[in-house]
TORZA-990926 format. One record per residue (C-alpha): residue in one letter; chain; x, y, z. Coordinates in steps of 0.02 Angstrom, whole numbers, plus 50000, padded with zeros to 5 digits. Layout:
<atoms>
+------+------+-------+-------+-------+
| code | unit |    c1 |    c2 |    c3 |
+------+------+-------+-------+-------+
|    A |    A |     X |     Y |     Z |
...
+------+------+-------+-------+-------+
</atoms>
This chain:
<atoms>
+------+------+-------+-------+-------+
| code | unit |    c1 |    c2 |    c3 |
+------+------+-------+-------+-------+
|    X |    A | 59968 | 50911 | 49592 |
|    X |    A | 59994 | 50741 | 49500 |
|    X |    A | 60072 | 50673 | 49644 |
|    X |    A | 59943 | 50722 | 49753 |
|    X |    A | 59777 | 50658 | 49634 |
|    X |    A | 59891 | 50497 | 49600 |
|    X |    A | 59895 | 50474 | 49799 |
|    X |    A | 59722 | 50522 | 49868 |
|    X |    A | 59619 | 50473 | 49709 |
|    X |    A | 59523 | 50616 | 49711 |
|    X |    A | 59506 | 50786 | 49596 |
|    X |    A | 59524 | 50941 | 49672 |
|    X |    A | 59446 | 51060 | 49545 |
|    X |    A | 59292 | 51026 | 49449 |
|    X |    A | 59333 | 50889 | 49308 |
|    X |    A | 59229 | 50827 | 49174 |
|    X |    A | 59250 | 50633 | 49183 |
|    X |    A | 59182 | 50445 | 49152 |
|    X |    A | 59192 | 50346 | 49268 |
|    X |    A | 59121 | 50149 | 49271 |
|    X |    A | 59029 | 50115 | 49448 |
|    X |    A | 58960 | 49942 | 49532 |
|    X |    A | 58776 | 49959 | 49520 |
|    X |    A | 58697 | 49873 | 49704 |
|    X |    A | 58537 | 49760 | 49691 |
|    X |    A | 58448 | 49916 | 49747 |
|    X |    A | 58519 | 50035 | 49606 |
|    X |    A | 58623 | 50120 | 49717 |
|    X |    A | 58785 | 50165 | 49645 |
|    X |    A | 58934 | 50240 | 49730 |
|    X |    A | 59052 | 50353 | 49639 |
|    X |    A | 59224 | 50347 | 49671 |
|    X |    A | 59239 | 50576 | 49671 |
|    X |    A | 59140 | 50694 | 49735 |
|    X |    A | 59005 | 50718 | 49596 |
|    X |    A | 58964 | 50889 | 49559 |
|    X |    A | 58842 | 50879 | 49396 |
|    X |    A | 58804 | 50695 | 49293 |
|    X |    A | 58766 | 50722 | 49095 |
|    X |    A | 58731 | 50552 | 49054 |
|    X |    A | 58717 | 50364 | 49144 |
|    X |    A | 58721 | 50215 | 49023 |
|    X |    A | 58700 | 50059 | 49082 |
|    X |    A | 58861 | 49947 | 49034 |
|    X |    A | 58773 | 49772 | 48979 |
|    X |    A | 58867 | 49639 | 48889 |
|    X |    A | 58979 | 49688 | 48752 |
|    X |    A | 58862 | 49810 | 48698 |
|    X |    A | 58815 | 49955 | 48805 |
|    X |    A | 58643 | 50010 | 48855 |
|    X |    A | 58575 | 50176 | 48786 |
|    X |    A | 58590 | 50328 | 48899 |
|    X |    A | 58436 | 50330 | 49043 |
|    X |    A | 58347 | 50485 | 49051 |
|    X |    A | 58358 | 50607 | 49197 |
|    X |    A | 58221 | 50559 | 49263 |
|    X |    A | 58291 | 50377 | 49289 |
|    X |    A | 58409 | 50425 | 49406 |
|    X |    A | 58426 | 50545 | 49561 |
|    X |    A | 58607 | 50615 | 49596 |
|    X |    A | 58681 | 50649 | 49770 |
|    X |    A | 58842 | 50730 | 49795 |
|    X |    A | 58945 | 50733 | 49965 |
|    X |    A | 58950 | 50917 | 49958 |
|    X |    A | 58781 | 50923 | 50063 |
|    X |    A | 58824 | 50856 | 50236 |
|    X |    A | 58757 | 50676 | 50284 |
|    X |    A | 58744 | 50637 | 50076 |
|    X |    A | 58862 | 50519 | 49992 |
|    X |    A | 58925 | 50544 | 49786 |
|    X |    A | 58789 | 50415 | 49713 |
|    X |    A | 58675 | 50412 | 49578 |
|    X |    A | 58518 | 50295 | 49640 |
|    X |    A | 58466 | 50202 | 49478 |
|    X |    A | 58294 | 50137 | 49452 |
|    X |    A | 58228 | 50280 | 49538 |
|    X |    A | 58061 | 50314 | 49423 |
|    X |    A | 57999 | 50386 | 49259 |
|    X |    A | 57932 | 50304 | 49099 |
|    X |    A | 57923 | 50324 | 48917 |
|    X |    A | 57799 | 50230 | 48801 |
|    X |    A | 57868 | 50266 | 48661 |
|    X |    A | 58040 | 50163 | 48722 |
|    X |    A | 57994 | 49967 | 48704 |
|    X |    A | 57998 | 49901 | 48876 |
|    X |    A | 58006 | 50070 | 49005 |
|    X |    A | 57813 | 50066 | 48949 |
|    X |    A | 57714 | 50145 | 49114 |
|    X |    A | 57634 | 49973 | 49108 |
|    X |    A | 57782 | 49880 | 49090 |
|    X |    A | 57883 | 49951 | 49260 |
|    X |    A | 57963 | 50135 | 49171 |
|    X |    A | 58140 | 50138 | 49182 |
|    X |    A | 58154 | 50057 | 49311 |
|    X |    A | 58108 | 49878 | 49247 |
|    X |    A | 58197 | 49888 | 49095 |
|    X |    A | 58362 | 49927 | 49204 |
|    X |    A | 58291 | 49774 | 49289 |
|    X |    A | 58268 | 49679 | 49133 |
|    X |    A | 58450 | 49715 | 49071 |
|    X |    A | 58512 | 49661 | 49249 |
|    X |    A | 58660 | 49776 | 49205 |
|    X |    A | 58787 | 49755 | 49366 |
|    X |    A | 58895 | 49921 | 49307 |
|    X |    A | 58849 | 50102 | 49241 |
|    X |    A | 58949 | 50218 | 49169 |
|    X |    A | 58920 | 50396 | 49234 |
|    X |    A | 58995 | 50543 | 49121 |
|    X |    A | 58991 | 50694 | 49205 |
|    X |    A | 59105 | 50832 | 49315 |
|    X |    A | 59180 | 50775 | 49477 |
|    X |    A | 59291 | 50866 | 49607 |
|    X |    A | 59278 | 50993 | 49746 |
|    X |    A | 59233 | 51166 | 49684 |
|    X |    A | 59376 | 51245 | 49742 |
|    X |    A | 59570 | 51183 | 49815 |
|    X |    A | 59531 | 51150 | 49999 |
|    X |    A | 59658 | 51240 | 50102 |
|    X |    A | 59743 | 51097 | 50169 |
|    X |    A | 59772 | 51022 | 50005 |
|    X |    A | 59848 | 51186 | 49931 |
|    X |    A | 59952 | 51179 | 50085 |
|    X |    A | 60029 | 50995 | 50052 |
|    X |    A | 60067 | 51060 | 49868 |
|    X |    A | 60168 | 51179 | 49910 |
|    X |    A | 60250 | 51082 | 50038 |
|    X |    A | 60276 | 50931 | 49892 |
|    X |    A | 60323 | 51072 | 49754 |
|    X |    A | 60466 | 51125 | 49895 |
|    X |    A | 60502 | 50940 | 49931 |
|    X |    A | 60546 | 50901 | 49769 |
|    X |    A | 60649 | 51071 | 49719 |
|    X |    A | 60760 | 51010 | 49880 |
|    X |    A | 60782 | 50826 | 49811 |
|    X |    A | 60788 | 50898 | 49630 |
|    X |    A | 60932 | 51023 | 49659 |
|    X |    A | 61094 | 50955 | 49719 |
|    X |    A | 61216 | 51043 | 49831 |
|    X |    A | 61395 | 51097 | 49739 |
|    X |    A | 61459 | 50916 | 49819 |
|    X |    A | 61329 | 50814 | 49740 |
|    X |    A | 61328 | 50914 | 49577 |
|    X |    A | 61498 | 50874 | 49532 |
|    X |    A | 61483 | 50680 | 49617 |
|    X |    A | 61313 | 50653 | 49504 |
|    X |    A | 61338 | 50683 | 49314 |
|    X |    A | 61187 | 50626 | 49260 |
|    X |    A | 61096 | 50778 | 49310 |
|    X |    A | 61118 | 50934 | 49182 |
|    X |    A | 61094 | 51078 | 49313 |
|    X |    A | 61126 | 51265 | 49246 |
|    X |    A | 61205 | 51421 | 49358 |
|    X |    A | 61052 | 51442 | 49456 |
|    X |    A | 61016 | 51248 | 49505 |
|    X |    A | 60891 | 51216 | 49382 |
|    X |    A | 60888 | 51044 | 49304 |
|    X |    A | 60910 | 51078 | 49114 |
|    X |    A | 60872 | 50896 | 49039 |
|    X |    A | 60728 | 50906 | 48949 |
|    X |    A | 60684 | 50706 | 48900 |
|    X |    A | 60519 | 50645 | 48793 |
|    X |    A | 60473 | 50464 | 48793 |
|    X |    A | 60309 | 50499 | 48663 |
|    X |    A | 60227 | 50395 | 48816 |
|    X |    A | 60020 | 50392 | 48771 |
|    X |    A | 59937 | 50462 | 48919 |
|    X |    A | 59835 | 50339 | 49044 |
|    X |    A | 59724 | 50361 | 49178 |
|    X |    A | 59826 | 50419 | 49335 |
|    X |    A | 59885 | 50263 | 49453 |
|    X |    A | 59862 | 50264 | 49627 |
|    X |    A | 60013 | 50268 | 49752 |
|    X |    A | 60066 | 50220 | 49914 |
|    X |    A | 60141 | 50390 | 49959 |
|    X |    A | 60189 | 50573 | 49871 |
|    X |    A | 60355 | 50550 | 49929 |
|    X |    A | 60339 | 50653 | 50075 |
|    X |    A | 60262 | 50596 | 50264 |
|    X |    A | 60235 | 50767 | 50290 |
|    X |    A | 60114 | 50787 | 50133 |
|    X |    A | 60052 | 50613 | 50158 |
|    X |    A | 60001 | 50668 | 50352 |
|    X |    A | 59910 | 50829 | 50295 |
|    X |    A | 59812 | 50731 | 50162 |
|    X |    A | 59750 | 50584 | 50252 |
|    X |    A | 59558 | 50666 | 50281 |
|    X |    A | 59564 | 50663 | 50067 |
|    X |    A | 59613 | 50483 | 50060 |
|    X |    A | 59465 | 50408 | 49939 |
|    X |    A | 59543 | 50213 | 49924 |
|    X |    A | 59369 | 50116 | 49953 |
|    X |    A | 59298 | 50142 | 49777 |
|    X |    A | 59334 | 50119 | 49598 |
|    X |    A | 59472 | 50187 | 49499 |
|    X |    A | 59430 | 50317 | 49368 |
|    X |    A | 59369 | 50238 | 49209 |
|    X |    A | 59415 | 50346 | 49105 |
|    X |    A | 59443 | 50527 | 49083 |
+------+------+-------+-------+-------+
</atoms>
């Protein structure tokens, strides 16, 4: 399944995540997943961040409802007088987001479909057989390739841990299979942002 978020850039169970998004002059701001709930939008400005808007700052949309797109629309509405400068008099929320002229936002929240689509399950298993083919060598290849520590059955046995810290999963140009790659081209989500953070 790494392969397979690593290649379309999308998650295909619900996920909580953060991820950073370009804010438009209108306060339109495209997410890079399909958003199913938001729990906080902060305003990134400067080196020090913004405090979190209120929900009634910001309207969500979420490309599960046909003709909508994953956004949250920023400067929407809403005021507080008791917050110095989203006054009712002064503009609300939306003229202090103004005010900051904050160009980013970062949206915590939980992204991803709500369940594997069926095409998608498909292409793992096709990937999970893929590599279980490359992974187990025929009796030739066994005795020709040392390297790999493969038991009675055909099961690679090398167990090898690099104490690698974990990072944000990098997009690729393929899975490794054209078949896989073929099936998951309607998932393909390269026109936004990477994850900022998970």
């Amino acid at each position: 399944m790494e392969q397979i978020h690593r290649y379309t850039q999308q998650f295909f169970e619900p996920t909580v995540a953060v991820v950073v998004a370009d804010v438009a002059p209108d306060g339109l701001a495209l997410l890079p997943r399909r958003v199913r709930s938001v729990t906080s939008v902060q305003p990134v400005v400067g080196a020090d961040d913004a405090p979190s808007l209120p929900s009634s700052a910001y309207r969500v949309t979420s490309s599960e409802v046909l003709g909508a797109v994953d956004a949250v629309h920023l400067r929407w509405g809403g005021y507080d007088d008791l917050v110095a400068g989203a006054e009712s008099y002064n503009g609300g929320w939306r003229g202090l987001f103004d005010r900051w002229g904050a160009e980013q936002a970062r949206i915590a929240g939980t992204f991803g479909y709500a369940e594997v689509p069926p095409l998608v399950a498909q292409a793992c298993a096709l990937l999970a057989a893929h590599m279980q083919a490359a992974a187990s060598p025929s009796d030739a290849d066994s005795t020709a390739t040392p390297g790999l520590d493969v038991d009675d059955e055909g099961n690679n046995v090398r167990i090898e841990n690099d104490n690698e810290e974990t990072t944000p999963v990098a997009p690729s140009a393929s899975t490794g299979s054209t078949q896989v790659d073929a099936l998951l081209v309607g998932y393909l989500n390269r026109g936004h942002s990477l994850i900022g953070g998970i």
